[in-house]
C-alpha positions in Angstrom: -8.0 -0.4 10.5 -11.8 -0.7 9.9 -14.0 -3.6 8.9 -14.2 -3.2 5.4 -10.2 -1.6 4.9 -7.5 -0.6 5.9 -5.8 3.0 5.5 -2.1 3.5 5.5 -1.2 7.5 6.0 2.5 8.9 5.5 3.5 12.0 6.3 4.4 14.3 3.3 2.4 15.4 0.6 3.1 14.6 -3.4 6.3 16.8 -4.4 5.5 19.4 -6.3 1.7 20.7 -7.0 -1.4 18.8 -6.4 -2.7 15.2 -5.6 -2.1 11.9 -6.6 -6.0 12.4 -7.6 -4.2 14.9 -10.3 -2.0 11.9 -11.7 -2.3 8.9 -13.5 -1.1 6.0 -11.3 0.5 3.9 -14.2 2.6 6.9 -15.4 3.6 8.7 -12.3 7.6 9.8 -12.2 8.9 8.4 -9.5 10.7 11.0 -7.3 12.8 10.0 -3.8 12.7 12.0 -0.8 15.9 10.9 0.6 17.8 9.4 -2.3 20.4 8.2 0.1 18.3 6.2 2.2 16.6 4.7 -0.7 19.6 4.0 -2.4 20.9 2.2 0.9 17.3 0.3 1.3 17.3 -0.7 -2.0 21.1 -2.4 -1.9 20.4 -3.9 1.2 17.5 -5.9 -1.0 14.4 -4.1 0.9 13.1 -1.8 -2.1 13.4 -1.6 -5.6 15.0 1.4 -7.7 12.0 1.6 -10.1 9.6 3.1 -7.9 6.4 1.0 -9.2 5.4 0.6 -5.4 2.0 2.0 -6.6 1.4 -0.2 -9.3 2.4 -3.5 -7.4 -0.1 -2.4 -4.9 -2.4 -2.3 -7.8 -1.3 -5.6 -9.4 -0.8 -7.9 -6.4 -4.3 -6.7 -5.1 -5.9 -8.1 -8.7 -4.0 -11.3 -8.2 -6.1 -12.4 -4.7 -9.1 -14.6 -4.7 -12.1 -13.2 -5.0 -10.7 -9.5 -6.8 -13.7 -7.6 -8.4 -12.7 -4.3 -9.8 -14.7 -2.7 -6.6 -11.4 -3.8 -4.0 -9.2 -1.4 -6.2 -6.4 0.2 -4.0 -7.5 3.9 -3.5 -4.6 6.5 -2.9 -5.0 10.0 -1.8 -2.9 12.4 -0.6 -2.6 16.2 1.0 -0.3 18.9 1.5 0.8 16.9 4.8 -0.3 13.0 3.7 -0.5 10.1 1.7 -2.8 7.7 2.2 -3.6 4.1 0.7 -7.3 2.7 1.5 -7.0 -1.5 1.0 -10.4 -2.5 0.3 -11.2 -5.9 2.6 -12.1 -8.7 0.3 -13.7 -10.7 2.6 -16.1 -8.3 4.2 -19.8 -8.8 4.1 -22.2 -6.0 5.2 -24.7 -5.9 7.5 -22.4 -8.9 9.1 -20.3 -9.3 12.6 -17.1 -8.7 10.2 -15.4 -7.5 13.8 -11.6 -8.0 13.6 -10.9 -8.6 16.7 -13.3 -11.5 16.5 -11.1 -12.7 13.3 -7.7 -11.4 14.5 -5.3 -10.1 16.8 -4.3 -6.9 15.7 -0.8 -7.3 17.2 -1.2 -10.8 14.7 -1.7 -8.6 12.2 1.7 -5.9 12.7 3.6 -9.1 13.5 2.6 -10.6 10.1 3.1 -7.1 8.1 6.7 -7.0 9.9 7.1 -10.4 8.2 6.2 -9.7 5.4 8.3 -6.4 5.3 11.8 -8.5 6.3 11.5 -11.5 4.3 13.2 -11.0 1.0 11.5 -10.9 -2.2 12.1 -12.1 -5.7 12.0 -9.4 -8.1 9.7 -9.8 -10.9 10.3 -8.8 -14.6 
């Protein structure tokens, strides 16, 4: 966690050759590591089967107050890693943007637990 974002790694690399750099977001196959598991998340109402995780990152980012093209979700990846980079909307340079002068960062893992465990509507 940083000032101005927030970067999410997960182990494992995109399958096959390359980056996500390589790849249009919007039209990226979605591909499961562990079908089982997913299949078992995803009847227990914790994931979706359409694997647009990337592109709800993307839309529900445009959706918050104050979105300018500039807060984009960034994605990256490795060999070993995928990585997200959340831009923070509310950051001002060259200003005391501290977050532990804003937040607890235990507030914050409670909140993203939350989040993570309360069910969701589906959208269409």
């Amino acid at each position: 966690m940083f000032d101005d974002r927030l970067e999410i790694a997960s182990p494992g690399g995109m399958f096959g050759d390359g980056t996500i750099e390589e790849y249009d977001i919007y039209n990226i196959r979605s591909m499961r590591r562990n079908p089982v598991i997913a299949d078992l998340f995803h009847r227990m109402k914790y994931m979706e089967r359409r694997g647009n995780g990337l592109k709800k990152i993307i839309s529900e980012t445009e959706i918050l107050p104050k979105y300018k093209a500039e807060f984009k979700p960034e994605f990256s990846s490795t060999s070993t890693a995928f990585i997200v980079t959340l831009k923070n909307i509310n950051y001002i340079p060259n200003q005391n943007n501290l977050v532990s002068d804003q937040v607890n960062s235990e507030d914050i893992a409670q909140a993203i637990l939350e989040f993570c465990v309360t069910e969701k509507k589906q959208q269409p």
